[in-house]
N, C-alpha and C positions, 0 to 999 in steps of 0.2 A: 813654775810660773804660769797666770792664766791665760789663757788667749782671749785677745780682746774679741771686742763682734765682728770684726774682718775676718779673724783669723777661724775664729769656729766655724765661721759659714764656709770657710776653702778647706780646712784642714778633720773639722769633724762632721760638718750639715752635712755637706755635698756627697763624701765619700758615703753618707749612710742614704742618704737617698737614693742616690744610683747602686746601692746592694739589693735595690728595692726592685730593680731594671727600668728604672727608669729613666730613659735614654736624654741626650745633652737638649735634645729636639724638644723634651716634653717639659722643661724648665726654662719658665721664664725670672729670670731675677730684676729685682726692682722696677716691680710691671708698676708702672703710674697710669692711673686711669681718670684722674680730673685733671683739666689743665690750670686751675689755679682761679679764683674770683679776678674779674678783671677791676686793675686800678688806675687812678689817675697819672700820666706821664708815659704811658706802654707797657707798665707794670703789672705784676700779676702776683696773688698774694698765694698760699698754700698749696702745694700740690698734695694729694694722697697718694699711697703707694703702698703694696706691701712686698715683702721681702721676698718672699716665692710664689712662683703660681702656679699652678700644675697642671698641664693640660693633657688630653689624650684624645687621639681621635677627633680634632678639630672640637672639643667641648672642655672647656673650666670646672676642673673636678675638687679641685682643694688649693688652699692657702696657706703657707708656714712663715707662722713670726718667728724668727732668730733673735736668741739673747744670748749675750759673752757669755762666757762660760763661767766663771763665777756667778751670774742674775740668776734667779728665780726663776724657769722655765713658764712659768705661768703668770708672770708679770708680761703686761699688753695683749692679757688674755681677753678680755671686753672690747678694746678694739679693734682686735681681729675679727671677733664675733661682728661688730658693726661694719666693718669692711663686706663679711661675707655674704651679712645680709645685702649691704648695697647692689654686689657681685651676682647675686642671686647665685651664689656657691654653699653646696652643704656641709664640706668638712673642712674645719682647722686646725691646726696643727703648733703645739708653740714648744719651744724646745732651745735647749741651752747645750745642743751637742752631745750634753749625756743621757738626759732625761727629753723626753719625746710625750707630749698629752694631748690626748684627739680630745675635740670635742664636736657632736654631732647636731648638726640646728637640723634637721631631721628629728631627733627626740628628744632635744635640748638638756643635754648630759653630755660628760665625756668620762675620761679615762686616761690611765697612763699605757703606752703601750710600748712594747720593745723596739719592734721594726714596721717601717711604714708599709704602710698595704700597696700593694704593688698594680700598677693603672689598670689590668684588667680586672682585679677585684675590684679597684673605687669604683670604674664603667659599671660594673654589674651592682654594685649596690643602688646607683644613683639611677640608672634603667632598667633592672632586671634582667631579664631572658628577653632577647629581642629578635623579632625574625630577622633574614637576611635584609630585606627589601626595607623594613622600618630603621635599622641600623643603619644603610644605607642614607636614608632623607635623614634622621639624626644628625649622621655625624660629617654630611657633605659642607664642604670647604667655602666659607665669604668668599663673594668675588674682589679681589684684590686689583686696585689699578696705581701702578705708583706707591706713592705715599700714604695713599688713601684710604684707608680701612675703617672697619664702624667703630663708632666710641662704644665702652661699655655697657649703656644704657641701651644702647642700639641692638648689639649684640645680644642682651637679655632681651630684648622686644621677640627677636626675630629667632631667639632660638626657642624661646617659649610656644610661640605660634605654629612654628614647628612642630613641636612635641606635641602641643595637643594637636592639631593636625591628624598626626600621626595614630595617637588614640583615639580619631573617630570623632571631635568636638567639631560641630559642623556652625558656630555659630559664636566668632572670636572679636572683640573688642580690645585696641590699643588705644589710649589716650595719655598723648604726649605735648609737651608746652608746643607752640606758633614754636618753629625754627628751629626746632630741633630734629629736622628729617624724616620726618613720617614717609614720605612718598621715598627716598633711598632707603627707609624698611621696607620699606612692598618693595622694591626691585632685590633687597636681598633676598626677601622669602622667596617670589616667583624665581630670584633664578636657583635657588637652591633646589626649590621643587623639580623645578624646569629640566636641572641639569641630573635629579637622581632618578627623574621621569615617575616622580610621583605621579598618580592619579586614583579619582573615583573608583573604579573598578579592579585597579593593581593589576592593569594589564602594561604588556611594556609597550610605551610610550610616552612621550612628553603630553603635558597636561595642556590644557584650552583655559587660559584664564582672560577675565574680563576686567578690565581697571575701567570704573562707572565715577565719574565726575559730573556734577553739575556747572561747570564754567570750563567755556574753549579756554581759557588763559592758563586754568587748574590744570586741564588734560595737556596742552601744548607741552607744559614745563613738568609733565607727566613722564611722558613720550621722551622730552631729553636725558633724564635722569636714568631709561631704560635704554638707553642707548649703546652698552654692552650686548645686548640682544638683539638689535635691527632688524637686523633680516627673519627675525620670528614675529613683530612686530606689525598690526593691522591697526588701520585710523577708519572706525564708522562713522561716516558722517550725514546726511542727505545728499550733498553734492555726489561722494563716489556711488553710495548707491543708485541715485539718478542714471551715473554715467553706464553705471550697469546692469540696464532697464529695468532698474526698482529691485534687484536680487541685491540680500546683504553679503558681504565678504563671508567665504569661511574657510579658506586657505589661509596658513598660519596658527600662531600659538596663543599671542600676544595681543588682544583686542583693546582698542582704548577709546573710551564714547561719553558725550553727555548721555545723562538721558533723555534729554530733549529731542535728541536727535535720532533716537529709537524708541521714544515712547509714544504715546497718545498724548496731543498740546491740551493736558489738564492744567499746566501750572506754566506760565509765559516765561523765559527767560533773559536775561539781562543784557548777555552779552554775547547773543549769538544773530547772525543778521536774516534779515527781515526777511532774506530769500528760503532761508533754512526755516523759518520760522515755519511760512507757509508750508513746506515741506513736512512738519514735523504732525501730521493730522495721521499719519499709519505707525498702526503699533508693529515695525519691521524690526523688535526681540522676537515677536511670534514668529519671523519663519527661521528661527533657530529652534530643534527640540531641546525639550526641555531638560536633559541632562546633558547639553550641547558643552556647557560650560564646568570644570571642576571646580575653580576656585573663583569669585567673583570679589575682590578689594572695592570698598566702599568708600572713595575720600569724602573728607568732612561729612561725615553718616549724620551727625547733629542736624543737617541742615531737610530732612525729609526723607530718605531712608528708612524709615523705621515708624514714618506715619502713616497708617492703618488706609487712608483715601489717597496719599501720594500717588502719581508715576512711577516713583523710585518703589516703592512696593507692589507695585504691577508687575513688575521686571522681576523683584526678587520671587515672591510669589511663582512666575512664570519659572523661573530654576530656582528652584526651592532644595533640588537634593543639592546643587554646588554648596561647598565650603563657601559660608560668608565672612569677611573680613573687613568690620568697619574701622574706620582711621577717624579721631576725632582730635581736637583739643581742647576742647571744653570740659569743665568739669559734673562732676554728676549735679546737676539742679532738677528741680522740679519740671523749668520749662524745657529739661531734655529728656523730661523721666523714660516719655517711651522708647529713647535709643537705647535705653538698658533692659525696658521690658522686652525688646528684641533681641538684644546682643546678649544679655545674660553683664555680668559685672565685668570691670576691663582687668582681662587677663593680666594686663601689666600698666603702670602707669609711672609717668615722669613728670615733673610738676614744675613750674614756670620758676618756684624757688629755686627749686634745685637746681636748674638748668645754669641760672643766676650764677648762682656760687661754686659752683662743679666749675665755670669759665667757660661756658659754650654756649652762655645765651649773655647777654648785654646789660650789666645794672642800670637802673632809671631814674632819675629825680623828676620830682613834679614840682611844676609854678600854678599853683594855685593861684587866678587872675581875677580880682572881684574891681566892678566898674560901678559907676553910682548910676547905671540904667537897666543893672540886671533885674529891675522892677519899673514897669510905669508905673505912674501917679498922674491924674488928667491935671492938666497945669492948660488952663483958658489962653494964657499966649502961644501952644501949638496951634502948629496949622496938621488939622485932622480930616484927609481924607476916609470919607467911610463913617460907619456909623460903632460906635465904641459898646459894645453890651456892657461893662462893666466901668466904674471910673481907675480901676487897679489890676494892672495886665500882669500877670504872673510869665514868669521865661522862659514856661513851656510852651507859652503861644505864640513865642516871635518867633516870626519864618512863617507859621501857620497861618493863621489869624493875623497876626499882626507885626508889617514890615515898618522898620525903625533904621532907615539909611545910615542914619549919622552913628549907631550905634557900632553896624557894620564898620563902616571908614574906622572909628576908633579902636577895634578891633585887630584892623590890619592894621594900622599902625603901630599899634603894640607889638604883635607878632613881627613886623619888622625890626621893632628897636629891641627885641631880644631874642634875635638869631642873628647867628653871622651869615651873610648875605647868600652865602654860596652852598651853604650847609640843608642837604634834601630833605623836604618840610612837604607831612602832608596834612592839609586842613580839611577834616570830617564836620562836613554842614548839614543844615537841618532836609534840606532837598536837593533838586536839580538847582530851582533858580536861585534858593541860595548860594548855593555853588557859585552858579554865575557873578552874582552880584561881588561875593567874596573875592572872587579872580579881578572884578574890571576896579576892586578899590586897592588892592595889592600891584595889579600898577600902576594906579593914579601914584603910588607917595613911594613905592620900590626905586631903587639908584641904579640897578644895572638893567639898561637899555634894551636887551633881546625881550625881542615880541613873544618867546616862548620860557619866559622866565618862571612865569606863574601860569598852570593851564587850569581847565576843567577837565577832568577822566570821570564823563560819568557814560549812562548806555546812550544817553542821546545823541554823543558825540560820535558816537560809532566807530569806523575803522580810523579815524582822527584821535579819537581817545588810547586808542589801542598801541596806536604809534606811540602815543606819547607817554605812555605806559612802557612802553617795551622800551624807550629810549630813557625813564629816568632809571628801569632798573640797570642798565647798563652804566657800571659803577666807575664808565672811563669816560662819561661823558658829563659835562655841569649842568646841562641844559636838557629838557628840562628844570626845573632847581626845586620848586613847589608847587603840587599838585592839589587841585579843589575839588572835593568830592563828597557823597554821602555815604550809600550804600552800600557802593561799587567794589569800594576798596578795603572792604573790612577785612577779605579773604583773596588768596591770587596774588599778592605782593610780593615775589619773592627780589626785594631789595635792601643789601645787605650796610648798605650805605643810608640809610632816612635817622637824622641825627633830630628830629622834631618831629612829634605826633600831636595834634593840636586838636584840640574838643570844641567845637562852637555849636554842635549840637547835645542839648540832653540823650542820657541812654539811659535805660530803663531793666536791659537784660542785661544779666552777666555775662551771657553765650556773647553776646555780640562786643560787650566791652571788651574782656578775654583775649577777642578776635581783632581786635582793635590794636590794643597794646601789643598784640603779637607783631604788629609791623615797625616795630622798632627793636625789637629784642637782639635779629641775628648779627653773627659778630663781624667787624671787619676791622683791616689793617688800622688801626689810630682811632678808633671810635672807641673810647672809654667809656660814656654811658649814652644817652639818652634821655632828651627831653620831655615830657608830657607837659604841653601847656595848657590848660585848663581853666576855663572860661566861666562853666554853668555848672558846676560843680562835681560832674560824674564820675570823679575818682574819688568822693565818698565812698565808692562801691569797694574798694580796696580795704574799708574798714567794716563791710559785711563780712560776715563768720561763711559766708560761702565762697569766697576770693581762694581758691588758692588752697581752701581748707583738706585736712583728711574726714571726706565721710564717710558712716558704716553702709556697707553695702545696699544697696536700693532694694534686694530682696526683704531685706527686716525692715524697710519704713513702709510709711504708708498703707497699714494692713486697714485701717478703717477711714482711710480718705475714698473720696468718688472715685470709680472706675473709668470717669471721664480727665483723662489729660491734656495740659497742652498741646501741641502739635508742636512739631520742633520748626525754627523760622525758614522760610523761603523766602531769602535776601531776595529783595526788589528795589529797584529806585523808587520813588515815588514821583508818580508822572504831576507835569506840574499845567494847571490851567493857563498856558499863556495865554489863552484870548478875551479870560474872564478874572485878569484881575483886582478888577472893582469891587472881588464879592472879597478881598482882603483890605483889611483898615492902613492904609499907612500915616506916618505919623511923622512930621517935620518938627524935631525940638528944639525952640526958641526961645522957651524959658528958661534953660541952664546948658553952661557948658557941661559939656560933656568928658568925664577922665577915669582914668584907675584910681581906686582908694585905698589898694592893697594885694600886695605881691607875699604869699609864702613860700616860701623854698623847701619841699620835705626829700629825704632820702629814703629810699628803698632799705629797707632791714633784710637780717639775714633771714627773718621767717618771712620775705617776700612783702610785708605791709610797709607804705611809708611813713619815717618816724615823722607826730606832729613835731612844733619845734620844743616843746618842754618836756616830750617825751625822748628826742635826741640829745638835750642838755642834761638831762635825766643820766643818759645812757653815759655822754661825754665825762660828768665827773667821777660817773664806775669807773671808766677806763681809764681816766685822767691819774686814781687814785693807787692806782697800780703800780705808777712809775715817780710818785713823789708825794713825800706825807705832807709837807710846808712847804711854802714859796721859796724858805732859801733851799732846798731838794729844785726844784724849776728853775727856780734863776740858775741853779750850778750848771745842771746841765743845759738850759737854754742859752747862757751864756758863751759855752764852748761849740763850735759848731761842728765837732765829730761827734759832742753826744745829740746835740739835736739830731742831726741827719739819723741817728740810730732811732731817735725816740719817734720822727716822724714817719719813718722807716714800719718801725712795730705796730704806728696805729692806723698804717695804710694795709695793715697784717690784719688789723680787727674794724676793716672797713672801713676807716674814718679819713679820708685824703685829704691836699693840700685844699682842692675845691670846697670842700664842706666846711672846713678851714675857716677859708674866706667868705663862705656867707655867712659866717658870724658876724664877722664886721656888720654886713648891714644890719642884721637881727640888731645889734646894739650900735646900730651908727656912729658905728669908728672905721671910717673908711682908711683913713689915715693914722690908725694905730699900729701895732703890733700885735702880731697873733698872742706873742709872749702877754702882753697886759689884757687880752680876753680871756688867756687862760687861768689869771691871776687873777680877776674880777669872776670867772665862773667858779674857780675852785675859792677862793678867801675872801671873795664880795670887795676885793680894792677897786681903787679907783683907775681908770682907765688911762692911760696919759698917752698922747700923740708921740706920732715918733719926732715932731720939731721939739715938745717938749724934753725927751732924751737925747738930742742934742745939742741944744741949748744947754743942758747939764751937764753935759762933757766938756765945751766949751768955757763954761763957767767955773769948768774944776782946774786941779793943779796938772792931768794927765797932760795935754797939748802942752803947757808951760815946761814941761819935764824934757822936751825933745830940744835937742840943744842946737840941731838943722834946721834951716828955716826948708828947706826943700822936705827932709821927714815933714813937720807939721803941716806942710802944702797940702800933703800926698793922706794925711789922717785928715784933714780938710774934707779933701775930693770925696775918699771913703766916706765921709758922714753924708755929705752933699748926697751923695748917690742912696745912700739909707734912708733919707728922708725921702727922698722921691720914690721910689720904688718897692723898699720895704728888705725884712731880715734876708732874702733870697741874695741880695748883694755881699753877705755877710758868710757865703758861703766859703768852706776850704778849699776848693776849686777855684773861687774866684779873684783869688789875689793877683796871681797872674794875668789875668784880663783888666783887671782894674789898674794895675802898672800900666799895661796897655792905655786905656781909654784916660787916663792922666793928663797922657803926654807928657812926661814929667822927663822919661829917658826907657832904657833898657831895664828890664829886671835887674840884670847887675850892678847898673847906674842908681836905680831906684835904692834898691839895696845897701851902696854902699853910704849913705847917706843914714843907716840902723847901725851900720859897722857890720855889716853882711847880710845875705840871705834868712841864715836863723833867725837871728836877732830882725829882721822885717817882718818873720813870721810870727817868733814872740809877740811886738808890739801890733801886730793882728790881732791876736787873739786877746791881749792884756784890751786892746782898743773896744772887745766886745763884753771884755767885764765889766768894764768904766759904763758902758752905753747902759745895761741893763744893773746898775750898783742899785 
């Protein structure tokens, strides 16, 4: 008899592996390492996993797929392989108990072999000959708190970094989607180093590392994340230095600074105050020598790091021999070419898709919001302050050039009638004063009363903004609710709770869009996706080939473009002229009312782009056609509500949820139909019928005439009643019992005995939803 795939993996896998010495310690079984794409309801659709893992020495050495013993040993031989890539693991292993076949993504081949290689051979294949001291930084231990340990991708970040490290790469690039932990990768590496006392010289001791931030909010939430480490832990600021007559700190391991506030004020910052400003005129990195530092982590390196007249390359420059470690998320562009011509290409990368669908970053739909003033047209009955150079105002000039009040108010109103009121919203304006303008017309027509419902956070507001910054990321408070900004807030958001990311300014870079979207992405308790509302159309950029994309290495492009590049951005607000301005046109429109002309709804695909809507309808009758050739195939199962629940079940499997669902309805304005006749007019072009038209059908039939209780027909009555109101969700198998309830009719059993029992009520349930959908 054969043993099935439980039985081989306890009775012939395990015992051959552990012949192998490999101890109970160094097997993990059914390591799952995605947590599932997130879906609508709290749901979460696939996990990945594979069957064995093998670890040694704190490092993932190989994977084994198990099949029954009877299967093909090398059936899910290609998935493994796909796993392992993910894993960033070189050897797999697939095997049916008797037969055992390595294959090596090292040389990309494999083999049948007898007996598995035993963990100090894999260790030495995968590292070679390692001294004590590199062995040691290899193969030292995550720091573990609780529950809490790095995801997968984490993991490969930081052990990668490590390894080269190790070999001498003195100049290492991670680029990882918004919210997926970059700064808990630098506290893993630092403290891995920290604790195996790597350093420069391989002298024993713990290492001097410098975590370099351009924003106190970046560094603050820097500093907490390192928090296993405190008491190694040093904050440069101007202030301590002040206090310590102008000498920098250098007791400690653990250093954490803008550069602002140790460099030369080349470049003003946003959100540091005005005392520290002044302060920031001495370059106080110089009285550190210059191999003061081993490893120096560069967050958001995109943002000037790597440009050749920055600050931030004064400092590197100044420790040139430390290990560099930029942190970015952005992906490779032109306008960030030079952080690659510095960093060399990213060692490792995790990409906003994957984040998506791996389940640790947050799916996103966009409302594409077009208004009939997303263009002026000079129309003789405004009243036109200022003087107009053109009679045709394009909507990259309002805000600049040209303030359009009423457009504003229409804006927020919108944006109020499609959020829920309490739900954390933050609106990116074209400046400061639009900012402002945007906050005072969100509470003119806002319904919930607090003065701090809607703020401004931008630098003008200073320690005011900062407060209210730090009070909306706190995810146990409502208030804040929505926050008005430009600049400010593209980067430093770490709030896990912002159910609306709204666009009322044009953007133009990818780096900064990117940076944008990343403030909705991370996950939290009930947040199933995420809004983008969209104004001026900047999530066209989503349907640029550089979104998200895989490109070939920055070393092979560009061999005969100028040697002059971008500069990578130094976010700034943009100061705004209060006292001049008349030198802007404003515009009171009195020729036309002002409205929306057009709302699209797109979803996020699994390659990260959102579907247009005919490219989703597209997608929907792929899927659609999978689970029924003809209507009568949909009606069978739509009609019965155990296979519905399966069918909608599978297509919240292949992304497609109850939400998506129901914006169909408006795409074809059947608010008031059934999901059942959208899917019968998308897949066989019928005609769409309300749900009073089915029933009124029932009604009109012999089914209600056949109940021979006037209390049964009451009670298939109420049932319809509530189907027309509400829609098939009433129709559920769950809810008969509730709907006895909400009757009033009597007891379940009362209810019931009026079918001539339980069964027989549940029958004429179910018969009740063949009649509805005949």
């Amino acid at each position: 008899m054969a043993y099935s795939e439980s039985d081989t993996r306890s009775k012939l896998i395990d015992p051959k592996i552990k012949q192998s010495d490999w101890l109970e310690s160094n097997i993990v079984r059914e390591y799952y390492f995605t947590d599932g794409r997130k879906l609508i309801g709290g749901k979460r659709g696939q996990r990945y996993f594979v069957d064995y893992l093998l670890t040694y020495k704190n490092t993932n050495l190989a994977i084994i797929e198990a099949k029954a013993q009877s299967k093909d040993p090398l059936d899910g031989l290609q998935q493994s392989i796909n796993y392992a890539q993910r894993l960033a693991i070189d050897y797999v292993y697939t095997t049916n108990g008797h037969k055992i076949y390595e294959h090596s993504l090292k040389e990309g081949n494999g083999r049948y072999i007898e007996n598995y290689p035993t963990p100090e051979e894999l260790f030495e294949r995968k590292y070679g000959k390692q001294t004590p001291k590199a062995q040691d930084v290899i193969t030292h231990p995550f720091h573990i708190e609780g529950i809490m340990k790095p995801r997968f991708y984490q993991q490969i970040a930081v052990q990668k970094t490590i390894e080269a490290i190790t070999q001498n790469k003195d100049r290492v690039l991670l680029t990882l989607a918004t919210g997926t932990g970059k700064t808990y990768i630098a506290f893993q590496i630092a403290y891995r180093l920290f604790q195996s006392k790597w350093n420069k010289n391989n002298s024993d001791r713990r290492p001097k590392i410098l975590f370099l931030a351009d924003r106190n909010v970046l560094k603050d939430q820097s500093i907490n994340t390192f928090n296993p480490l405190e008491k190694d832990c040093v904050e440069i600021n101007g202030k301590i230095i002040k206090k310590r007559g102008g000498k920098v700190p250098t007791a400690g391991n653990i250093f954490f600074a803008i550069y602002q506030s140790i460099a030369e004020n080349k470049n003003r910052v946003v959100d540091i105050s005005e005392e520290e400003q002044e302060d920031d005129v001495t370059a106080y990195y110089k009285q550190y020598p210059s191999n003061f530092f081993d490893l120096i982590i560069i967050d958001e390196c995109h943002r000037g790091s790597a440009n050749d007249e920055s600050s931030w390359r004064d400092i590197l420059n100044h420790f040139g021999s430390a290990v560099h470690l930029g942190l970015t998320a952005t992906p490779k562009r032109d306008d960030n070419g030079d952080t690659y011509k510095y960093f060399g290409d990213p060692l490792y990368e995790y990409a906003l898709k994957d984040g998506i669908n791996d389940g640790f970053l947050t799916p996103y739909k966009v409302k594409r919001i077009q208004t009939n003033i997303d263009e002026y047209r000079f129309d003789p009955n405004d009243i036109i302050t200022g003087e107009l150079d053109k009679q045709i105002v394009a909507l990259e000039q309002f805000e600049k050039q040209v303030i359009i009040p009423k457009r504003t108010e229409l804006i927020a109103k919108t944006i109020l009638h499609h959020i829920n009121a309490m739900d954390k919203s933050i609106i990116f304006c074209v400046n400061q004063k639009h900012a402002l303008d945007m906050k005072i017309a969100i509470d003119k027509h806002k319904t919930i009363k607090d003065n701090n419902y809607c703020v401004r956070v931008t630098s003008d507001e200073g320690d005011i903004g900062r407060d209210f910054l730090e009070m909306f990321q706190n995810n146990d408070r409502d208030i804040p609710t929505i926050l008005t900004s430009s600049k400010m807030l593209t980067t430093g958001v770490d709030a896990k709770n912002v159910r609306n990311v709204i666009l009322t300014a044009p953007i133009k870079s990818m780096t900064e869009f990117k940076q944008i979207i990343g403030r909705g992405t991370r996950v939290f308790e009930g947040k199933d996706f995420f809004t983008i509302m969209d104004f001026v159309g900047a999530t066209n950029l989503f349907y640029d080939p550089a979104w998200d994309g895989e490109d070939e290495p920055q070393s092979s492009k560009g061999k005969n473009k100028s040697k002059e590049q971008t500069p990578p951005e130094i976010i700034k607000e943009p100061k705004q002229p209060y006292g001049n301005e008349n030198e802007k046109v404003t515009i009171d429109i009195k020729g036309k009312k002002l409205k929306v002309i057009n709302i699209e709804t797109t979803y996020v695909g699994i390659d990260g782009i959102p579907l247009k809507t005919e490219d989703y309808l597209e997608l929907l009758i792929g899927v659609l056609g999978k689970f029924y050739n003809d209507e009568e195939g949909l009606r069978e199962i739509w009609s019965n509500p155990i296979h519905r629940k399966e069918l909608l079940s599978k297509l919240r499997e292949m992304h497609i949820d109850q939400s998506q669902l129901d914006d169909l309805k408006v795409i074809f304005e059947a608010k008031n139909s059934d999901i059942y006749d959208i899917l019968t007019h998308i897949s066989f072009n019928l005609e769409i019928k309300t749900r009073n038209e089915r029933v009124l059908s029932v009604e009109d039939s012999t089914f209600i005439e056949k109940l021979h209780n006037d209390k049964a027909r009451e009670f298939i009555e109420f049932i319809l009643q509530r189907y027309e109101k509400d829609g098939v969700k009433e129709l559920d198998e769950d809810k008969l019992g509730k709907l006895v309830d909400l009757s009033g009719l009597g007891t379940v059993r009362e209810v019931a005995e009026n079918f001539g029992g339980i069964p027989q009520m549940r029958d004429g349930y179910f018969e009740l939803q063949r009649e509805i959908y005949r």
